[in-house]
mmCIF file as Biopython writes it, N, C-alpha, C and O atoms, coordinates in Angstrom:
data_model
#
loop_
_atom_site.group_PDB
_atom_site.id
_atom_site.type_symbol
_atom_site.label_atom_id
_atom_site.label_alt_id
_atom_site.label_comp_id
_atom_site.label_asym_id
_atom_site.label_entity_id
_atom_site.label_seq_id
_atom_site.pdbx_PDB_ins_code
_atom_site.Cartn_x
_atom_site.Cartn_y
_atom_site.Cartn_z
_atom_site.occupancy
_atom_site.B_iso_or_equiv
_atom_site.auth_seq_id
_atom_site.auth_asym_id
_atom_site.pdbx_PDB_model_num
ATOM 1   N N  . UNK A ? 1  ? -34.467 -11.394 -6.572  1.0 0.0 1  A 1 
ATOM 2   C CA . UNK A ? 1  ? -33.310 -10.564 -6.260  1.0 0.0 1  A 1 
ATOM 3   C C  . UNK A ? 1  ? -32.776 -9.957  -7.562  1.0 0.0 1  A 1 
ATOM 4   O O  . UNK A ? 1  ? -32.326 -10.485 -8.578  1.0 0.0 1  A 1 
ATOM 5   N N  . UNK A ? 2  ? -32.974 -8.650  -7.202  1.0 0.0 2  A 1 
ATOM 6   C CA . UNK A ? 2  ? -32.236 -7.948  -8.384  1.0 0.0 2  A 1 
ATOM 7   C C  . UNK A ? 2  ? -30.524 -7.150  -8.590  1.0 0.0 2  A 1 
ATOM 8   O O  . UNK A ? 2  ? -30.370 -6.000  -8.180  1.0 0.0 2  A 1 
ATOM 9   N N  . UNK A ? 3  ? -29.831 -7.601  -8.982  1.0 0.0 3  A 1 
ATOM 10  C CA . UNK A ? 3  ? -28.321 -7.260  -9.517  1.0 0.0 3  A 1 
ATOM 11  C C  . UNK A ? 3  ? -28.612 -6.010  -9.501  1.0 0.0 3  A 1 
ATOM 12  O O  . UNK A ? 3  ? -29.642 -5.872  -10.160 1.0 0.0 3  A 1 
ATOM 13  N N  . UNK A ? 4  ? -28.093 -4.584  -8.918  1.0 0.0 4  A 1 
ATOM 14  C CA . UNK A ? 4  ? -27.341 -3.218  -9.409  1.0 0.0 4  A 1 
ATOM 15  C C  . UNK A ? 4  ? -26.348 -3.062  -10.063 1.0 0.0 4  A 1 
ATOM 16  O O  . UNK A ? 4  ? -25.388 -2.673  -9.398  1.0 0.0 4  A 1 
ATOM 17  N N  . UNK A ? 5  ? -26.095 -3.267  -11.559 1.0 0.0 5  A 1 
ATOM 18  C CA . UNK A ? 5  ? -25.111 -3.037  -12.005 1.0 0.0 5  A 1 
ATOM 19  C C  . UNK A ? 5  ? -23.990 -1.717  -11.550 1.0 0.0 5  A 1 
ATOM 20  O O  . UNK A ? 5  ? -22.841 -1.737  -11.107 1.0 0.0 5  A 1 
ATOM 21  N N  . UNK A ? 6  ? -25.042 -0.484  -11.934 1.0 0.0 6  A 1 
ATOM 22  C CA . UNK A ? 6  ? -24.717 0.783   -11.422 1.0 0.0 6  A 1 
ATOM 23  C C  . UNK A ? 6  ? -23.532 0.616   -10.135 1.0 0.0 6  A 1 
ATOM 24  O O  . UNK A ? 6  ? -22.330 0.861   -10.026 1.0 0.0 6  A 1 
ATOM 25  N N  . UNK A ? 7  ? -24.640 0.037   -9.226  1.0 0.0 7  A 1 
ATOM 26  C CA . UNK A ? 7  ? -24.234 0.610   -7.498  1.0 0.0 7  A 1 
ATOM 27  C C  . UNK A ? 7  ? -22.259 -0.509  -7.850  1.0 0.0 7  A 1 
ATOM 28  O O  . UNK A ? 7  ? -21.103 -0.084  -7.839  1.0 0.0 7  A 1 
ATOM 29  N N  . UNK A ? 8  ? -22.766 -1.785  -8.074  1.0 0.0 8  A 1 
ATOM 30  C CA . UNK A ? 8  ? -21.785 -2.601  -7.978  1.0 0.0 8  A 1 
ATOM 31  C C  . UNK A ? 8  ? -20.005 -1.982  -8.920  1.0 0.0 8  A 1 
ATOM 32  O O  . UNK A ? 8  ? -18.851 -2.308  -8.644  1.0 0.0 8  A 1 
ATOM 33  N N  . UNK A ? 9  ? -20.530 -1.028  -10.030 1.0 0.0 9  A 1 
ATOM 34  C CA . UNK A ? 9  ? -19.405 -0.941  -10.255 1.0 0.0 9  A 1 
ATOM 35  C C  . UNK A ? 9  ? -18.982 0.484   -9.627  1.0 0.0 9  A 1 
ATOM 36  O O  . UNK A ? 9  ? -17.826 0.853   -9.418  1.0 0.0 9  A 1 
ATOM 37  N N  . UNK A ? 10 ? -19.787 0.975   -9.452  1.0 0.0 10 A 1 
ATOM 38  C CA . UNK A ? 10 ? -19.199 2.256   -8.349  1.0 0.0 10 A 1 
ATOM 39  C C  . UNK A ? 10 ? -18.738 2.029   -7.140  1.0 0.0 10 A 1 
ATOM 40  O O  . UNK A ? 10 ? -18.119 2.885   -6.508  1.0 0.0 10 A 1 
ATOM 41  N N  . UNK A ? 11 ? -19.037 0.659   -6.627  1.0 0.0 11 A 1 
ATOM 42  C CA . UNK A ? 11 ? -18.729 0.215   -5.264  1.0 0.0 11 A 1 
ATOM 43  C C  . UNK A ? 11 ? -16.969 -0.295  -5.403  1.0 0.0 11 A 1 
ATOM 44  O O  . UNK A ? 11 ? -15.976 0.109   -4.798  1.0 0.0 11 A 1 
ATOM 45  N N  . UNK A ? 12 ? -17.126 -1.286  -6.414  1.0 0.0 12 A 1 
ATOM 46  C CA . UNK A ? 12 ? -15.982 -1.619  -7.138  1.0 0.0 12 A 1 
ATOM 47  C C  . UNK A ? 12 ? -14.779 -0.696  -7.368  1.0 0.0 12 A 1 
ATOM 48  O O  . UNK A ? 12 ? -13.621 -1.007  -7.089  1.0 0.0 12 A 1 
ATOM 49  N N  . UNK A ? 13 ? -15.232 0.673   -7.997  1.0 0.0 13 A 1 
ATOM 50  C CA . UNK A ? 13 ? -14.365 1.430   -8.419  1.0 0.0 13 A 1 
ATOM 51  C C  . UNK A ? 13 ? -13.603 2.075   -6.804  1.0 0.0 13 A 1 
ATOM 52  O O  . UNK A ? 13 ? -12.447 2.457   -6.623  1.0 0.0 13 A 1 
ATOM 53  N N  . UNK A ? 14 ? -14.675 2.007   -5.884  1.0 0.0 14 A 1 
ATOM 54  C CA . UNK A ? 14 ? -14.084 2.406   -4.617  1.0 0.0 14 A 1 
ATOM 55  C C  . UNK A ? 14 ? -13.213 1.697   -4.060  1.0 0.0 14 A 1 
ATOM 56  O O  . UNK A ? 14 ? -12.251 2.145   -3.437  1.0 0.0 14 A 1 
ATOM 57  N N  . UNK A ? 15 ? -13.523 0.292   -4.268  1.0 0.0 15 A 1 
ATOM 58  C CA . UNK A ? 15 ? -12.945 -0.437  -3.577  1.0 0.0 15 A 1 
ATOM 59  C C  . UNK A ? 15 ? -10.945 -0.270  -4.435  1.0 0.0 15 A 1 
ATOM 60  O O  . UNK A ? 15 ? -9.805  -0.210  -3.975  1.0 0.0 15 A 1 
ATOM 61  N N  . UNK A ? 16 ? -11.420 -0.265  -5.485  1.0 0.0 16 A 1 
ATOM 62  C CA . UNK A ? 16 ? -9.694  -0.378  -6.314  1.0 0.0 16 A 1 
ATOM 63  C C  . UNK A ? 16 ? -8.825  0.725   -5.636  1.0 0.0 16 A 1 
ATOM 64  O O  . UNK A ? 16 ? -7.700  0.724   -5.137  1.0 0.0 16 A 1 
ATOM 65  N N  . UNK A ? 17 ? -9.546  1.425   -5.771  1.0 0.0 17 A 1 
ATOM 66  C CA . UNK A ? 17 ? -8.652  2.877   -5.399  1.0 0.0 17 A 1 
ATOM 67  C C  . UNK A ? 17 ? -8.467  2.568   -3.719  1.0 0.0 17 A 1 
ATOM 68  O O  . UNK A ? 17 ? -7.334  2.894   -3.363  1.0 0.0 17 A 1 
ATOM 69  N N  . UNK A ? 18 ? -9.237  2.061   -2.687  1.0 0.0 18 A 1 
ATOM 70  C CA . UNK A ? 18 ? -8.997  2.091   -1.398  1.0 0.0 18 A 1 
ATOM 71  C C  . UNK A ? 18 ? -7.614  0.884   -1.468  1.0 0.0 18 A 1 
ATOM 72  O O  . UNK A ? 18 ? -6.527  1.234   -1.008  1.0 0.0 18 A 1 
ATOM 73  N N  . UNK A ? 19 ? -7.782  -0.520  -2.075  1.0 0.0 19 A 1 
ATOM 74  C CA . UNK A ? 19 ? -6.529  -1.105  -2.443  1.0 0.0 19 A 1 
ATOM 75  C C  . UNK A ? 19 ? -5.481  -0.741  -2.760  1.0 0.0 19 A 1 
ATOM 76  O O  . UNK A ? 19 ? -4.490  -1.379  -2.405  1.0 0.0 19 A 1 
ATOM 77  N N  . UNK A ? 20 ? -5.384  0.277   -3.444  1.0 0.0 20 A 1 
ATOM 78  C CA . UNK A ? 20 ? -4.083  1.151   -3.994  1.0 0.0 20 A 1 
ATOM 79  C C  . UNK A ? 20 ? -3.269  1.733   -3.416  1.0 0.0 20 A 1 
ATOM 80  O O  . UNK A ? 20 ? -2.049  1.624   -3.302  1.0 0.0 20 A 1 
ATOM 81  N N  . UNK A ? 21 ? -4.456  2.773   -2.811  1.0 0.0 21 A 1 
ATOM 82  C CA . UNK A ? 21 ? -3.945  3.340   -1.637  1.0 0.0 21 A 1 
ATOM 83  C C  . UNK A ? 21 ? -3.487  2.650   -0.550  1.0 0.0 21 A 1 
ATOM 84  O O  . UNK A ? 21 ? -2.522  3.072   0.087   1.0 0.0 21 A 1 
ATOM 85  N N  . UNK A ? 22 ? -4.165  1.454   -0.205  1.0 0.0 22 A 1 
ATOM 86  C CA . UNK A ? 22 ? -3.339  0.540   1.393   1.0 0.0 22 A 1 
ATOM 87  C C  . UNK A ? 22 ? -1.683  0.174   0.597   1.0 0.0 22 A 1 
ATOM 88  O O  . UNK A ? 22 ? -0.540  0.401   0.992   1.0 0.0 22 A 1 
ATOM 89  N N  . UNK A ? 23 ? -2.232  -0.502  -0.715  1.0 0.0 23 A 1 
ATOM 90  C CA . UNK A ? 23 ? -0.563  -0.713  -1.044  1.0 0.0 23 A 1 
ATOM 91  C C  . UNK A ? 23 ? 0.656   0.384   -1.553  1.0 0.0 23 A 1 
ATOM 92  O O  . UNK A ? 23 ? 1.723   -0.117  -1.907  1.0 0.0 23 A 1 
ATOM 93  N N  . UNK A ? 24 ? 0.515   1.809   -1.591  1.0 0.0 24 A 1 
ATOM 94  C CA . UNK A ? 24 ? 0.907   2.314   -1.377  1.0 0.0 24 A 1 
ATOM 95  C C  . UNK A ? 24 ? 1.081   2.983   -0.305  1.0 0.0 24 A 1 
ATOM 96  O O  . UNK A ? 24 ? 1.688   4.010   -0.607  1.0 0.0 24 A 1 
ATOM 97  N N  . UNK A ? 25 ? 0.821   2.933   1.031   1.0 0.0 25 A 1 
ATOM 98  C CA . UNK A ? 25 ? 0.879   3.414   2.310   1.0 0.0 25 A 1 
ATOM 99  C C  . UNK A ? 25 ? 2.231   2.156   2.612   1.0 0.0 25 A 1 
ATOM 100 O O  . UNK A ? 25 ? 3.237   2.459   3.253   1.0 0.0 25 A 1 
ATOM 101 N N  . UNK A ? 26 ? 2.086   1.259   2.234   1.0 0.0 26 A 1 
ATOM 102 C CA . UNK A ? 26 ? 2.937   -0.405  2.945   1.0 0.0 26 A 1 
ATOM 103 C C  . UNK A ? 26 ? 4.137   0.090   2.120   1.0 0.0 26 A 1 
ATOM 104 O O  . UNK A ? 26 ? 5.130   0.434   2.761   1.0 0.0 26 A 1 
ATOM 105 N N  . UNK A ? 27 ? 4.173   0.176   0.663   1.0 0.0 27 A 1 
ATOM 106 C CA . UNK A ? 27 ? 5.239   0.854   -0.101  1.0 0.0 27 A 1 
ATOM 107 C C  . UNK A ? 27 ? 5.754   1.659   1.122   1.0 0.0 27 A 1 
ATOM 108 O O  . UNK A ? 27 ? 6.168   0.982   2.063   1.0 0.0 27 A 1 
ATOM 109 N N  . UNK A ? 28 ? 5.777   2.615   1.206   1.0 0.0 28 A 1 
ATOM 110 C CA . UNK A ? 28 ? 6.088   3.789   2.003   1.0 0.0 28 A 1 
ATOM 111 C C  . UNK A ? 28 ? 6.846   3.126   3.338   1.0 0.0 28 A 1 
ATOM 112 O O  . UNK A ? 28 ? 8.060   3.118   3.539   1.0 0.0 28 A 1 
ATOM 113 N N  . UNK A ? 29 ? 6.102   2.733   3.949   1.0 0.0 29 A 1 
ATOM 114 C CA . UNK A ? 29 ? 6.290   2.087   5.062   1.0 0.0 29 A 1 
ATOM 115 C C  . UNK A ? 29 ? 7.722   1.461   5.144   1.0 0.0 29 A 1 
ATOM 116 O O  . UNK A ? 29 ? 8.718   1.808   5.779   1.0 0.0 29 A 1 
ATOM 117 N N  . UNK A ? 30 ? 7.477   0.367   4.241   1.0 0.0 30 A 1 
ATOM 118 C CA . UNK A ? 30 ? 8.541   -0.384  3.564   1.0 0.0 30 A 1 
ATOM 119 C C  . UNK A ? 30 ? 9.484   0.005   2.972   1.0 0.0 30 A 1 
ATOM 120 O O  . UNK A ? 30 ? 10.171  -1.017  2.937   1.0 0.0 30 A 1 
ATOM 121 N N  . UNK A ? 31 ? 10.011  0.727   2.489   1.0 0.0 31 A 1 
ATOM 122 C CA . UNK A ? 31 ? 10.341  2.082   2.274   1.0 0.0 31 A 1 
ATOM 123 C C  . UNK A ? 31 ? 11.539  2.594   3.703   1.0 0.0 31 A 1 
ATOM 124 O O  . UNK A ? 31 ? 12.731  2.473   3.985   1.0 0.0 31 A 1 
ATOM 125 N N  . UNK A ? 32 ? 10.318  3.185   4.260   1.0 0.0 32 A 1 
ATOM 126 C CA . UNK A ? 32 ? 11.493  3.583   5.441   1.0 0.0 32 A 1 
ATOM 127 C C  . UNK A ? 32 ? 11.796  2.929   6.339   1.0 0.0 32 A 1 
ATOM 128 O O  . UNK A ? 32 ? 12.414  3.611   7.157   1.0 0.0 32 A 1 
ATOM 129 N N  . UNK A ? 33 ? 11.688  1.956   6.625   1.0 0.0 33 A 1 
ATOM 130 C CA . UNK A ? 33 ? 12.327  0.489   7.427   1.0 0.0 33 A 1 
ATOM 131 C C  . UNK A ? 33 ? 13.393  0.198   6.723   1.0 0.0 33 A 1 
ATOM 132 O O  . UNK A ? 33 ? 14.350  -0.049  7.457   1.0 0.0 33 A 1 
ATOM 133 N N  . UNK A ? 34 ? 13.665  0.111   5.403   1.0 0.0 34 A 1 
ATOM 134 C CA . UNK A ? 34 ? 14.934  0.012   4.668   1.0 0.0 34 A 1 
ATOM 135 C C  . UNK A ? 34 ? 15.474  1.173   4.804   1.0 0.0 34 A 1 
ATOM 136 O O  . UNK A ? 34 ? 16.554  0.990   5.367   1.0 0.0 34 A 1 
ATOM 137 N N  . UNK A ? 35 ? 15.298  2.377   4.575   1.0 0.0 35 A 1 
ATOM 138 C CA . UNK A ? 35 ? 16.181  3.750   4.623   1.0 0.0 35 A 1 
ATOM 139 C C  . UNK A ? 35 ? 16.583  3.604   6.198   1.0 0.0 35 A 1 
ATOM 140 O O  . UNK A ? 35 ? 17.797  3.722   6.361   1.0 0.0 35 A 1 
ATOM 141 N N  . UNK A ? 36 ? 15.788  3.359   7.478   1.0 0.0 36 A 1 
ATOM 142 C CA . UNK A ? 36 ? 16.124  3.336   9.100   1.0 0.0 36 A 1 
ATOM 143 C C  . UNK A ? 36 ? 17.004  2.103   9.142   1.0 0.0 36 A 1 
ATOM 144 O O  . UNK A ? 36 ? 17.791  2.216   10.082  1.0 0.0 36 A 1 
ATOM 145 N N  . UNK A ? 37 ? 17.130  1.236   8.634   1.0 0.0 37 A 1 
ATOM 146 C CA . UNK A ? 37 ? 18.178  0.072   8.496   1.0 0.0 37 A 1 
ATOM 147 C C  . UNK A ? 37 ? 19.736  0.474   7.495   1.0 0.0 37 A 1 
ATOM 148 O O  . UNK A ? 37 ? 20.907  0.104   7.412   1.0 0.0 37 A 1 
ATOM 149 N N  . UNK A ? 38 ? 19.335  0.895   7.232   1.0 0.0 38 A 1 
ATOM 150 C CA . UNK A ? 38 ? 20.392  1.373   6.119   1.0 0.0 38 A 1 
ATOM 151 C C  . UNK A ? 38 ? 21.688  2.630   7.071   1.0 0.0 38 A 1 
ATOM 152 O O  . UNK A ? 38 ? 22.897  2.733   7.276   1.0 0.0 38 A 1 
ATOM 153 N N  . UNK A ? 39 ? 20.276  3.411   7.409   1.0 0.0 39 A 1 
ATOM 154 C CA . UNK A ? 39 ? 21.083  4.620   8.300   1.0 0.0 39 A 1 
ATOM 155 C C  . UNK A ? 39 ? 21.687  4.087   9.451   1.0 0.0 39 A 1 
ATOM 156 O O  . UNK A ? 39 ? 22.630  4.657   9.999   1.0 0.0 39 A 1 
ATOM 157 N N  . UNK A ? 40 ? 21.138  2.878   9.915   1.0 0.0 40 A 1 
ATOM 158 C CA . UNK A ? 40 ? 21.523  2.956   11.133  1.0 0.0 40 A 1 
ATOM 159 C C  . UNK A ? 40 ? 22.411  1.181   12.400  1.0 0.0 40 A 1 
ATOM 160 O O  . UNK A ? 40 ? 22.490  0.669   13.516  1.0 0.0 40 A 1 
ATOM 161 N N  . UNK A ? 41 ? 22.957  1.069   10.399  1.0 0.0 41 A 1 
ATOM 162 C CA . UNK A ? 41 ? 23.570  -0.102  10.788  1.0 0.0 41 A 1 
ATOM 163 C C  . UNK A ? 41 ? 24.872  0.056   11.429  1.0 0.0 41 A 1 
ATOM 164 O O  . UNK A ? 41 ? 25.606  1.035   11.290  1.0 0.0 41 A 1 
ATOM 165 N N  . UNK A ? 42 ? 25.106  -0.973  12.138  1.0 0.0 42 A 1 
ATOM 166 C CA . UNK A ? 42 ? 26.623  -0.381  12.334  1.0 0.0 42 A 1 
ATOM 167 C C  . UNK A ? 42 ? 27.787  -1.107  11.202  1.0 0.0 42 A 1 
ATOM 168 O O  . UNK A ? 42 ? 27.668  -2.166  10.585  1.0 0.0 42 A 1 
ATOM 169 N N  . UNK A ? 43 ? 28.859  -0.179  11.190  1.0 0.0 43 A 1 
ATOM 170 C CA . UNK A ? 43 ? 29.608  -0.205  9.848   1.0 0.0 43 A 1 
ATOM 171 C C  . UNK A ? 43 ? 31.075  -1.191  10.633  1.0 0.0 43 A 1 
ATOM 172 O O  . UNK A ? 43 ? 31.845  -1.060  11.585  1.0 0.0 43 A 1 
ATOM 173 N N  . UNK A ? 44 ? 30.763  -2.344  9.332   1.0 0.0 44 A 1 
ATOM 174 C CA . UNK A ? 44 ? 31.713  -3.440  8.974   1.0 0.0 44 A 1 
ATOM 175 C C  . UNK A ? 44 ? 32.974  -3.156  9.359   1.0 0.0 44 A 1 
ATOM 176 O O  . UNK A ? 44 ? 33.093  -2.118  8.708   1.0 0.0 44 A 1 
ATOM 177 N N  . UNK A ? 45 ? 34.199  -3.299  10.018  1.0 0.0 45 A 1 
ATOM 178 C CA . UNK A ? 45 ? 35.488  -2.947  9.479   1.0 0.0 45 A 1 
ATOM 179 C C  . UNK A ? 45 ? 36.230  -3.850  9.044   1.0 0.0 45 A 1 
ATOM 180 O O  . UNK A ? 45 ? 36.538  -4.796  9.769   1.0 0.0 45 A 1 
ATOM 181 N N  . UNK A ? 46 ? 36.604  -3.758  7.955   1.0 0.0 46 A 1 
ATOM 182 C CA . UNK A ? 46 ? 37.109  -4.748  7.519   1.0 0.0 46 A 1 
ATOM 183 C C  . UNK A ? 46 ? 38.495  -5.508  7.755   1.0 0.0 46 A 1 
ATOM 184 O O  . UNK A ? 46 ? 38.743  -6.544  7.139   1.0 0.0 46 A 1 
#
């Protein structure tokens, strides 16, 4: 069995960037679940 260095770090490099991108999609996400909570709490009276 022979190792592809090549293939493995090009596979690699795909893979980082597809990670990035999921955790920036969840950012986002996360994101506006706080801005829709924020907008749409109802307000305290004190």
């Amino acid at each position: 069995m022979h190792l592809q260095v090549e293939a493995f770090l090009t596979s690699l490099g795909l893979m980082v960037e597809s990670m990035l991108g999921i955790f920036a999609v969840m950012l986002v996400i996360m994101g506006l679940i706080l801005l829709l909570n924020r907008l749409t709490a109802e307000k305290k009276n004190p």
